[in-house]
C-alpha positions as CSV (number, residue, x, y, z in Angstrom):
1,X,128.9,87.5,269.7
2,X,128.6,84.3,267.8
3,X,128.0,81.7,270.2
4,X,127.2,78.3,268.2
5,X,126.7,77.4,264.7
6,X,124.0,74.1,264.0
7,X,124.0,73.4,260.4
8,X,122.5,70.5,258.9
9,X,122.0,69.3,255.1
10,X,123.5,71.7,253.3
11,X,125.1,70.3,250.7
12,X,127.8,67.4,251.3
13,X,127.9,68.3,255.0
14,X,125.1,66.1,256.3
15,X,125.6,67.8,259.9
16,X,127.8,70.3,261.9
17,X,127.8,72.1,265.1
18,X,130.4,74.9,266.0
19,X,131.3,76.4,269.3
20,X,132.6,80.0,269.2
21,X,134.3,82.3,272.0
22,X,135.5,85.7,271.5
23,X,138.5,86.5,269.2
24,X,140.3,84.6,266.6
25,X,138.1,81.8,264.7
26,X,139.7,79.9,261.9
27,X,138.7,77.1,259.8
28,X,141.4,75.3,257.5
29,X,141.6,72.0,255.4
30,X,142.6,71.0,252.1
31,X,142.0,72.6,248.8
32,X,138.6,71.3,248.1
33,X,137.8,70.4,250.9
34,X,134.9,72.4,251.2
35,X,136.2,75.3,253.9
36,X,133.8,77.5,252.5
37,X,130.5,75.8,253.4
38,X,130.3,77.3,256.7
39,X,130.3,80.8,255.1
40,X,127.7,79.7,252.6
41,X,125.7,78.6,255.8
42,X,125.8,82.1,257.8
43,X,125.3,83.9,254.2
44,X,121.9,82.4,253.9
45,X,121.1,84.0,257.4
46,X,122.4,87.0,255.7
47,X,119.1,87.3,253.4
48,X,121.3,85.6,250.5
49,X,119.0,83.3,248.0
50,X,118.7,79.8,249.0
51,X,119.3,77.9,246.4
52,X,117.4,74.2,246.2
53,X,120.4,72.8,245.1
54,X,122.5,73.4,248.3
55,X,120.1,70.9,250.1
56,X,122.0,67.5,251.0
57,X,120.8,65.0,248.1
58,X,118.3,62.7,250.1
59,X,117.3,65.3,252.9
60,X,114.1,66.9,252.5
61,X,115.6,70.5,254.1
62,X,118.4,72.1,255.3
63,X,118.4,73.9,258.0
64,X,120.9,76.4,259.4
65,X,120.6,77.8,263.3
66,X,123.2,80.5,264.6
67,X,123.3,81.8,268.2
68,X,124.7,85.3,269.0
69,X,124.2,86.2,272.6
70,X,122.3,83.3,273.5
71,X,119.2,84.4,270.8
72,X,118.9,81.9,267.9
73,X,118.3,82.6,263.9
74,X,117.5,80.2,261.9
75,X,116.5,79.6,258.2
76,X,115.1,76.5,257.0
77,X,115.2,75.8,253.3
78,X,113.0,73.4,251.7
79,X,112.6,72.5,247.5
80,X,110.3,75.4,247.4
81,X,110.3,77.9,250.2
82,X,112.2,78.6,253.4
83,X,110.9,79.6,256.8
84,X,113.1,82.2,258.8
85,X,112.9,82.5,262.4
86,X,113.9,84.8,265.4
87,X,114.1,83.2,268.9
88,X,111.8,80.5,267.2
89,X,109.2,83.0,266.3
90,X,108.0,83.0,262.2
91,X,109.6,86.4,261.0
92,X,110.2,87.4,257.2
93,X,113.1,86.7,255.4
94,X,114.2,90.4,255.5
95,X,114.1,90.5,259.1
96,X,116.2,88.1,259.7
97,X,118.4,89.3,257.4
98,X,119.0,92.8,258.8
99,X,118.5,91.5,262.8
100,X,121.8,88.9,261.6
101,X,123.1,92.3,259.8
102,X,123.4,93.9,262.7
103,X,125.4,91.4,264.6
104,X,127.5,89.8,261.7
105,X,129.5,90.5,258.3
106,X,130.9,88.6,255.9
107,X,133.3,89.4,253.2
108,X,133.9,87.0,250.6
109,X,134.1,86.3,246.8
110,X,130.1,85.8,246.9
111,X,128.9,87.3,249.9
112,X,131.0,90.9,250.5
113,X,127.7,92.4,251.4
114,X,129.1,95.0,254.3
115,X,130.5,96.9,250.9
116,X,127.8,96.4,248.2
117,X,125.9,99.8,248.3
118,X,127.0,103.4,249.0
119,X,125.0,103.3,251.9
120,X,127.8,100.8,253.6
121,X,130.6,103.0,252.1
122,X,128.8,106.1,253.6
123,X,128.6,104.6,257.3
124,X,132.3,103.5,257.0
125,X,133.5,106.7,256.2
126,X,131.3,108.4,258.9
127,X,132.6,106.4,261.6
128,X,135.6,108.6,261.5
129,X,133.5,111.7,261.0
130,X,133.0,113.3,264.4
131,X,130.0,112.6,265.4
132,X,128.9,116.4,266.5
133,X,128.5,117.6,263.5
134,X,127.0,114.3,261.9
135,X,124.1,114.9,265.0
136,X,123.7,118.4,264.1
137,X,123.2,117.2,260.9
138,X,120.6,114.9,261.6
139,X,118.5,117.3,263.9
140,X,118.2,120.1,261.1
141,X,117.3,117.5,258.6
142,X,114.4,116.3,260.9
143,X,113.3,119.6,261.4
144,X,113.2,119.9,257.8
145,X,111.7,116.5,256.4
146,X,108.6,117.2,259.2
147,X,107.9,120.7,258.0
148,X,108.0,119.6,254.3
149,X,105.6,116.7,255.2
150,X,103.6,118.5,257.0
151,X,103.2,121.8,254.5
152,X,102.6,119.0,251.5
153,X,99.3,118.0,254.0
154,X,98.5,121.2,254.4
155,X,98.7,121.7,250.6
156,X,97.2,118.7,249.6
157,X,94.1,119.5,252.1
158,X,93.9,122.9,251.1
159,X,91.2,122.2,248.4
160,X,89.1,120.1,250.5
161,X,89.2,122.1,253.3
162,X,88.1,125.0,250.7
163,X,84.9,122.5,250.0
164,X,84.6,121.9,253.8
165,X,84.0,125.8,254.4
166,X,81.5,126.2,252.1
167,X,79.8,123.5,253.1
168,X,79.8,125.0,256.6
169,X,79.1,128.4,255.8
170,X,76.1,127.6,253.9
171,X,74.8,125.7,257.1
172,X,75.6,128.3,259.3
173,X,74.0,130.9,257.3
174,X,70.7,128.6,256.9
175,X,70.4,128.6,260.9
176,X,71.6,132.0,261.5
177,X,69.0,133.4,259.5
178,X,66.3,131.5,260.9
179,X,67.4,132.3,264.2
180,X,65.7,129.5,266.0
181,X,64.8,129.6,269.7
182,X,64.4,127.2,272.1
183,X,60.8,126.1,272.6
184,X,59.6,128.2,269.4
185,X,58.3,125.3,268.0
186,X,56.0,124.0,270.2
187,X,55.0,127.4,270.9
188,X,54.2,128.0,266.9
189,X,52.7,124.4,267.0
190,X,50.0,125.3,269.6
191,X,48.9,128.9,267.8
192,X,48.8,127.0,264.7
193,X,46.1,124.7,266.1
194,X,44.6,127.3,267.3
195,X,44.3,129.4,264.0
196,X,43.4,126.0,262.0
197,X,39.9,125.3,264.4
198,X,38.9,128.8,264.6
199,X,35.4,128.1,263.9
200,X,35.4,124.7,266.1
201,X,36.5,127.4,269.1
202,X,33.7,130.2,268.5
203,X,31.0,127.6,268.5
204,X,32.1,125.3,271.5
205,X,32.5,129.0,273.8
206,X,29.4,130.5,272.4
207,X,27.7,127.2,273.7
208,X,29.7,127.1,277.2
209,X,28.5,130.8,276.8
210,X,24.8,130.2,276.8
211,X,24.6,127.2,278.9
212,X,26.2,129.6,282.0
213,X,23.9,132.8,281.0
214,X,21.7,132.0,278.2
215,X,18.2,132.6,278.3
216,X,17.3,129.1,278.2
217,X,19.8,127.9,280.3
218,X,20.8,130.3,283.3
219,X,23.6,128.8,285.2
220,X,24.5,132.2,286.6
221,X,21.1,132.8,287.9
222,X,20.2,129.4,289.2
223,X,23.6,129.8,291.4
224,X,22.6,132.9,292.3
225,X,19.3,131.6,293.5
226,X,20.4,129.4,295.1
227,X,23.1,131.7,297.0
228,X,20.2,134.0,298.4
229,X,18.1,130.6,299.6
230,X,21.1,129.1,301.6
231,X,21.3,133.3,303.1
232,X,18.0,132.7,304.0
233,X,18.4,129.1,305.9
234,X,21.5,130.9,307.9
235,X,19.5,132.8,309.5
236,X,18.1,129.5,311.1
237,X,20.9,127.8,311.1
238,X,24.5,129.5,311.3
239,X,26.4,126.3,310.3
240,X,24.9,126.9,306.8
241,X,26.7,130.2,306.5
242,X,30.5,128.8,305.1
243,X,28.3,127.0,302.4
244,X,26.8,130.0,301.4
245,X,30.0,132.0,301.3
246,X,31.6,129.1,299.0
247,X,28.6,129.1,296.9
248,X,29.0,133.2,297.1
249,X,32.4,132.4,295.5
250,X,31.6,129.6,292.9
251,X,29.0,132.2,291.8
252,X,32.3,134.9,291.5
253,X,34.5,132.5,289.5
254,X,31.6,132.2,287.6
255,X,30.7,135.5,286.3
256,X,34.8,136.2,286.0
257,X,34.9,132.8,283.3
258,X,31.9,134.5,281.3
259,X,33.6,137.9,280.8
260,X,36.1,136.0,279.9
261,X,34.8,134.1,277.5
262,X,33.1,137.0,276.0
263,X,36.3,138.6,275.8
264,X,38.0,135.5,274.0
265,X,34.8,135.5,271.2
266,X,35.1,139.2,270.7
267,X,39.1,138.9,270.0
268,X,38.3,135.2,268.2
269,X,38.9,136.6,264.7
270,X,40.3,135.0,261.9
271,X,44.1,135.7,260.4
272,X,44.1,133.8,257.2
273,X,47.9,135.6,256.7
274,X,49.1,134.7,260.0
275,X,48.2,130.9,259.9
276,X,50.2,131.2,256.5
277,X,53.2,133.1,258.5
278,X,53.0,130.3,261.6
279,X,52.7,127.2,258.9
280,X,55.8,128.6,256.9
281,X,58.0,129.2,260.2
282,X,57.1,125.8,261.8
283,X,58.0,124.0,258.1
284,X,61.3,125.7,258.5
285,X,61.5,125.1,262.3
286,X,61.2,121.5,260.9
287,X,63.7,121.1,257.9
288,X,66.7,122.3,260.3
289,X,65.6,120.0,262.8
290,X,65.7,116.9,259.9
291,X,69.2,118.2,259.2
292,X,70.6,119.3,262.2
293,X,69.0,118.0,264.9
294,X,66.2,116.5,266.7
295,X,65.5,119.5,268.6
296,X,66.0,123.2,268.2
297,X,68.8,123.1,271.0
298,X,70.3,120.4,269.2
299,X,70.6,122.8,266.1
300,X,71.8,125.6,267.7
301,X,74.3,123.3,269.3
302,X,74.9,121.5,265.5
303,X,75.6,125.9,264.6
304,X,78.1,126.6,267.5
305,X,79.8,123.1,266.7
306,X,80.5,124.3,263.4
307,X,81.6,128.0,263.8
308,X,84.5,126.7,265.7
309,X,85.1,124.5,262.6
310,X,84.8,127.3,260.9
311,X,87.3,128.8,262.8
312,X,89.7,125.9,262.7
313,X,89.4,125.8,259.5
314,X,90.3,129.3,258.5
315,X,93.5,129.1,261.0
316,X,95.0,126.8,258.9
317,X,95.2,128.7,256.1
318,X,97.4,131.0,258.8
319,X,99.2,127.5,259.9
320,X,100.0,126.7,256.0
321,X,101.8,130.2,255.8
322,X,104.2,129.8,259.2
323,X,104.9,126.4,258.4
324,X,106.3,128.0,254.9
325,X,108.2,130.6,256.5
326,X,109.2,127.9,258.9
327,X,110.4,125.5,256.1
328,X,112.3,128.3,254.4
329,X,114.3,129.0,257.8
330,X,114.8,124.8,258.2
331,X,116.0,124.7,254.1
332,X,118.5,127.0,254.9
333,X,119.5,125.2,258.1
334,X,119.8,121.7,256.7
335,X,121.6,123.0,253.4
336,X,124.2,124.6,256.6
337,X,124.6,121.8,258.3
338,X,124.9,119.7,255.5
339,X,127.6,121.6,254.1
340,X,129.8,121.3,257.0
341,X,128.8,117.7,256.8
342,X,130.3,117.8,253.8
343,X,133.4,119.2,254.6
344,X,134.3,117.0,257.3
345,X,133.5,114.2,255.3
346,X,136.0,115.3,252.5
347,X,138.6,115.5,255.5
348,X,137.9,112.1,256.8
349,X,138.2,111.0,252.9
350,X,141.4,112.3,251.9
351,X,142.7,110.7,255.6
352,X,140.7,107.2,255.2
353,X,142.4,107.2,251.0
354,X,145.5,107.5,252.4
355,X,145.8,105.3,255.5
356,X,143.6,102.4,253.6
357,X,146.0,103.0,250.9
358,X,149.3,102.0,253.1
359,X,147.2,99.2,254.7
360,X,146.3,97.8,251.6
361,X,149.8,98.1,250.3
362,X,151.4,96.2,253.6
363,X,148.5,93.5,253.2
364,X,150.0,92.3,249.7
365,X,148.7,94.7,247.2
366,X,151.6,97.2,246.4
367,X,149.9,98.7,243.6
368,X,146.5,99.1,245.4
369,X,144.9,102.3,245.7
370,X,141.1,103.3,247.3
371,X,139.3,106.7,246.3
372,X,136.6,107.6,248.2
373,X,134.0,109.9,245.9
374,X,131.7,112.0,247.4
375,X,128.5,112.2,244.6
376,X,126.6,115.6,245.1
377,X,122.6,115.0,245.5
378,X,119.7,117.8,244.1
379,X,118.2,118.1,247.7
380,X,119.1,116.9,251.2
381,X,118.8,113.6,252.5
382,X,118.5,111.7,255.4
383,X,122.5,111.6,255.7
384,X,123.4,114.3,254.2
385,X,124.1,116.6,250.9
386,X,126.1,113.5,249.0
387,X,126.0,109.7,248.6
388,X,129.9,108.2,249.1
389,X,131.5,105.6,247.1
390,X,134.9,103.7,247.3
391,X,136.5,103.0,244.5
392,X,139.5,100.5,244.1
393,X,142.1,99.5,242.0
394,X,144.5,96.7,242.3
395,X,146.4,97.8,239.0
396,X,148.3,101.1,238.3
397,X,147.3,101.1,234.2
398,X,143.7,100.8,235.4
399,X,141.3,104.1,236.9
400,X,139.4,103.3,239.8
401,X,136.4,101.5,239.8
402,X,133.3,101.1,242.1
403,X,134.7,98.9,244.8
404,X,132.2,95.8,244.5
405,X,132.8,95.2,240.8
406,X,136.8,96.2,240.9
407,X,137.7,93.9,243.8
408,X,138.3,90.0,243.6
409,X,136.6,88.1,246.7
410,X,141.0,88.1,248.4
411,X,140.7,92.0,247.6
412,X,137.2,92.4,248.9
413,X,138.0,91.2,252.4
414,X,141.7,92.8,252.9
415,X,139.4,96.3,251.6
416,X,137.4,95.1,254.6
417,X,140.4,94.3,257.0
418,X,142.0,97.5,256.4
419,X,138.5,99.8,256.6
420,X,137.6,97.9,259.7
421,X,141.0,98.2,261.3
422,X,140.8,102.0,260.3
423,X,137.3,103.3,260.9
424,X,135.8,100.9,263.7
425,X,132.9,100.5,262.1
426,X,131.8,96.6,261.9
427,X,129.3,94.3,263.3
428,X,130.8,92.6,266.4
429,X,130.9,89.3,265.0
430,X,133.6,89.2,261.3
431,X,133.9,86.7,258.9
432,X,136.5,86.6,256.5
433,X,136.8,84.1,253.2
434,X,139.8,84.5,250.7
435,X,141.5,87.5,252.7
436,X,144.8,85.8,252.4
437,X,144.1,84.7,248.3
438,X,147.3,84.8,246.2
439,X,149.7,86.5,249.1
440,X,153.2,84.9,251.0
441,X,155.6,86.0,252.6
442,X,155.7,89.5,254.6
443,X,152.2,89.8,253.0
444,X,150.9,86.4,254.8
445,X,152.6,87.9,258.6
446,X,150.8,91.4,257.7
447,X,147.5,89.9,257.5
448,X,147.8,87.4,259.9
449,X,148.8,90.5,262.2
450,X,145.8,92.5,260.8
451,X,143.5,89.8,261.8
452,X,145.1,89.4,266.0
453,X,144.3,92.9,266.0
454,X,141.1,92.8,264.9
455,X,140.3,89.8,266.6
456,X,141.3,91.9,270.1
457,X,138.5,94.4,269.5
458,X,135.7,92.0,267.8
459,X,134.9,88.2,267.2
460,X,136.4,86.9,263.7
461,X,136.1,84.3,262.0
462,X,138.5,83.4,258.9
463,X,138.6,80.6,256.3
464,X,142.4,80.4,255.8
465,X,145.1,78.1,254.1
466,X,147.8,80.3,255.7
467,X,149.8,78.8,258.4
468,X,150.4,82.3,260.3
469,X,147.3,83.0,260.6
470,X,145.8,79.4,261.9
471,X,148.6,79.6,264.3
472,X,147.3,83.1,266.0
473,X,144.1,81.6,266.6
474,X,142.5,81.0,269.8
475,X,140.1,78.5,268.2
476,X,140.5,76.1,265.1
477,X,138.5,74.1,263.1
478,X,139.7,71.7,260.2
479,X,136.9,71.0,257.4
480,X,137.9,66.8,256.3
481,X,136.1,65.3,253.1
482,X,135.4,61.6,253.0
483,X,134.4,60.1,250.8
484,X,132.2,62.7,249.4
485,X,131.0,64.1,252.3
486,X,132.4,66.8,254.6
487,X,132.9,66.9,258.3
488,X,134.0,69.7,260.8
489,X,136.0,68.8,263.6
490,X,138.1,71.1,266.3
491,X,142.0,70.5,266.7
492,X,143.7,70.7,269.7
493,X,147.3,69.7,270.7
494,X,149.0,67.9,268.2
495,X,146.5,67.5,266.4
496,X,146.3,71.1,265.6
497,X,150.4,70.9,265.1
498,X,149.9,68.4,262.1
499,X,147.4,70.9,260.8
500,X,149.5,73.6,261.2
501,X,152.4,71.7,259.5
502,X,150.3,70.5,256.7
503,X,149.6,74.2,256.0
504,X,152.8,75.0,255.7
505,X,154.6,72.4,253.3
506,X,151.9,69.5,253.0
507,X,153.4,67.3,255.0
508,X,154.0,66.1,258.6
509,X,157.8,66.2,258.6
510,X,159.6,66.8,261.3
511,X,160.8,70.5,260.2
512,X,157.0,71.1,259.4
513,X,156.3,69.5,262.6
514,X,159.2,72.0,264.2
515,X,158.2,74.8,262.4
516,X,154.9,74.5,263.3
517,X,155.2,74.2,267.1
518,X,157.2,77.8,266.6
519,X,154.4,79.0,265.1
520,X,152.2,78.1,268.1
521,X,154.8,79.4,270.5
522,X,155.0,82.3,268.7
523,X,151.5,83.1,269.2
524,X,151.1,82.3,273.1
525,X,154.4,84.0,273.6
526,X,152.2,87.2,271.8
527,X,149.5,86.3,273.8
């Protein structure tokens, strides 16, 4: 609800500050007077383009501040840009616009936004569709706009993922074939350093060879020797006997390394093609470590990594054909769904033509008429199988015509009184500017009627010069120029009867004085 209205500098009305409550708001004066200013301030909440020229000649801004359940909006509007704020937070001017949306509508000559696009004309009508099937609706076409979006990924990374695959089949293959194992390298390292010094190894042996049993150089038979002397010095001397038996043994280990090492010279032979064979596998060994890995478990990791990418891969060719099949079961579905949609709206129409019709008709337009049109669309949409559009006309020669170019700014907002009255579906706070234009009589008590009703369900506020419907107000304003400049003051008591009697025959005569205080009565006696 609309708590408080600040405005300041916009145009003659150097400052104003409103309090609201709930129900009936109205704000009267004379013709000129300027009445419509206030509307002109919440408008600009609204998103509507701040003109320069609305700011106060001499102020530098204007600023406008409303407060609807104790959070304030504000727009400030300077010579060349404006600043909109939420709860004093910087926020763009389209926030603001649709966060004020939400909680306020206007409907005047300039500012009948609530009705300006067939999206408004779509939720009015809904509001008296039942709201099962407008769920069901909405759940099928969910279902449906995610598996379109997500077979159009699916199709759109088909050819990449096609790339991808060959890309990781051909680096599967490469390490498949080569079949590394673990620690092959560094065993293929070592042979090849072996077959590469062949003749650096048969040299240094055949040396070790000839220094342990060479005929220059005995080392077998000098330990031997020296074995049978420390046998001998036993025999005087039995703690000599371990020495020899070690010495026994060197002499063992010995003669085993010789046989040995004859055995390695005998098999030391070179293999010119198997150096070739080791130096090719270890180059290969090497590339798929540069590309996969630093290591050869690292590559045989980088190999299982991408077979399951692989794998991945190749199911989604499989996901791309259920979601199909899935998005051919959620067409038909949403096309369902949609169509009984459809049918209850075109029920809710004919009833919402016919009862706005009689409203319009008791709210001083007895040749008023509204169509509602329902405009088939090619596919399904977020709402539906069909945009909806009210048409209106005021004249019986003339075919309807889209509501928001047919209807004057009085025709706009009794359209508006009698679709809110019927369907429910308005923001909670209502503002109303030329809804009793160019009407009298049983028309002006209709509307003033209209608007007590309304005004028991939501908070409205109305720019009026009609008596009856000032004096079923539970709050009243009166807009005063002075001297070129506006003011906004409340009336109470009698000074809200002199307003009322003004209203009613421009004067302050006793009868209008009289007449007035019945008026009052009238509505405190409804109340």
């Amino acid at each position: 609800m609309l708590e408080r209205l600040e405005v300041k500098n916009l145009a003659v009305l150097e400052a104003a500050t409103l309090e609201f409550g709930p129900g009936l708001t109205v704000l009267t004066g004379e013709t000129g007077a300027g009445k419509s200013i206030l509307v002109d301030a919440l408008s600009l909440l609204l998103g509507v383009r701040a003109d320069p020229g609305l700011i106060r000649p001499g102020a530098e801004h204007l600023l406008v501040t409303a407060w609807f359940d104790g959070r304030p909006f504000s727009r400030r509007v300077g010579p060349a840009r404006s600043v909109p704020r939420i709860d004093g937070e910087v926020v763009t001017l389209r926030e603001l616009a649709e966060a004020t949306a939400a909680r306020l509508a206007i409907h005047a000559q300039h500012a009948a936004l609530t009705l300006a696009t067939p999206r408004s004309h779509r939720a009015l009508l809904d509001a008296t569709v039942p709201s099962p099937t407008r769920a069901a609706y909405r759940k099928a076409y969910a279902t449906y706009r995610a598996l379109l979006e997500e077979e159009a990924r699916l199709h759109e990374a088909a050819r990449e993922r096609e790339r991808r695959l060959d890309v990781l089949r051909f680096q599967l293959e490469e390490i498949q074939k080569a079949n590394p194992t673990p620690g092959e390298d560094e065993a293929l390292a070592a042979e090849a350093e072996k077959l590469r010094h062949l003749e650096v190894l048969r040299e240094r042996v055949a040396l070790a060879l000839q220094r342990l049993s060479g005929e220059e150089a005995d080392a077998l038979g000098l330990v031997g020797e020296a074995v049978r002397a420390l046998r001998s010095a036993a025999r005087h001397d039995p703690a000599l006997t371990p020495l020899g038996e070690d010495l026994e043994a060197a002499a063992s280990t010995l003669y085993a390394i010789v046989q040995e090492l004859e055995q390695y010279l005998e098999d030391l032979e070179a293999d010119p093609a198997r150096l070739e064979a080791v130096e090719a596998r270890l180059a290969l060994l090497e590339r798929l470590k540069r590309k996969y890995g630093d290591s050869l478990e690292e590559v045989r990791a980088f190999a299982e990594a991408t077979q399951r990418e692989i794998e991945h891969l190749e199911t989604a060719e499989t996901r791309l054909g259920e979601v199909r099949q899935a998005l051919a079961e959620a067409e038909e579905a949403v096309w369902q769904a949609g169509q009984a949609l459809s049918t209850a709206r075109r029920q809710a129409a004919q009833a919402l033509e016919a009862a706005a019709t009689r409203e319009l008709r008791a709210l001083g337009m007895p040749e008023a008429r509204l169509e509602v049109r329902l405009e088939a669309q090619e596919a399904p949409g977020p709402e539906g199988l069909e945009e909806v559009r009210f048409l209106f006309s005021a004249n019986p020669n003339l075919p309807p015509a889209p509501l928001e170019r047919a209807a004057s700014g009085g025709e706009m907002s009794r359209v508006m009184l009698a679709l809110a009255l019927l369907t429910g579906s308005e923001a909670e706070t209502v503002v109303f500017d030329e809804v009793d234009a160019g009407i009298g009589g049983e028309a002006a008590w209709a509307v003033a009627q209209r608007l007590d009703r309304l005004a028991a369900e939501r908070q409205v506020l109305v720019v009026t010069h009609l008596a009856q419907i000032a004096a079923r107000a539970a709050t009243h304003y009166r807009v005063v120029k002075e001297e070129g400049r506006v003011r906004v003051e409340r009336v109470e008591g009698e000074a809200r009867v002199r307003e009322i009697a003004r209203m009613l025959s421009g004067s302050y005569s006793e009868a209008a004085l009289r007449h007035a205080r019945e008026l009052l009565e009238g509505r405190r006696a409804d109340v």
